[in-house]
C-alpha positions in Angstrom: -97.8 150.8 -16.5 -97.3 152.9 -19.1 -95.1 153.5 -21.9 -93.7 156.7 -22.6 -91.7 158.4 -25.5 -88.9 160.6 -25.0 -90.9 163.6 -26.5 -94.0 162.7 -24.4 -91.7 162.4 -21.0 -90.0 166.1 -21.5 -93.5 167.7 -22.6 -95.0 165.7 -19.3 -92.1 167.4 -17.2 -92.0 170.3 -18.7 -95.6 171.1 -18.5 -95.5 170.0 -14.8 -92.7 172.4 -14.0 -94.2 175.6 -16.2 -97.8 175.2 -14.6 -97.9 178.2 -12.5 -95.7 180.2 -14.9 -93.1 180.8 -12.6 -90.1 182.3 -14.3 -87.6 179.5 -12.5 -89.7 176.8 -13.4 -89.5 177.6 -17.4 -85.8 178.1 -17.1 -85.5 174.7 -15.4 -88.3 173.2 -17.9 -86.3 174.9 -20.8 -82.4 173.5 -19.0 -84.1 170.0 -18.4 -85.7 169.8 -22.2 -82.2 170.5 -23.4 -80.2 168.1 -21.2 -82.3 165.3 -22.1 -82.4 166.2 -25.8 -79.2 165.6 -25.8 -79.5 161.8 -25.0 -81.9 161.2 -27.3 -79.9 158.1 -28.9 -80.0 156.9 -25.1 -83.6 156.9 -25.0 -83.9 155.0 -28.1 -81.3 152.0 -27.4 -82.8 151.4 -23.8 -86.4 150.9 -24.3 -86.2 150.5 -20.4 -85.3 154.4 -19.8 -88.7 155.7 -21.6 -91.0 153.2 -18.9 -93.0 155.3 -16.3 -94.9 153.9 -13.5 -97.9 156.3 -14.0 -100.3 154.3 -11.9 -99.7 155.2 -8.2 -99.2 157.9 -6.3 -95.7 158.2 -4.6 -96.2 161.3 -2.7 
């Protein structure tokens, strides 16, 4: 497991999401950057939120 901060999560995503520099993708990127900037004091009160399971392969 794998501990995450908020910056690192929305730069993970974000990157993910703009990859193939797709239009959609960076306005969805861009929307999803904002919308969890937003909940920033979130992130930082519930050390739980920012915890990513990075180690298998759900897909």
């Amino acid at each position: 497991m794998e501990t995450l901060t908020p910056p690192d999560l929305i730069g993970l995503v974000r990157n993910h999401l703009t990859q193939n520099n797709v239009a959609s993708r960076q306005i969805l990127a861009r929307s999803l950057q904002n919308l969890l900037g937003r909940g920033n004091l979130q992130w930082y009160s519930d050390p739980g939120l920012a915890v990513l399971d990075m180690g298998t392969d759900r897909c």
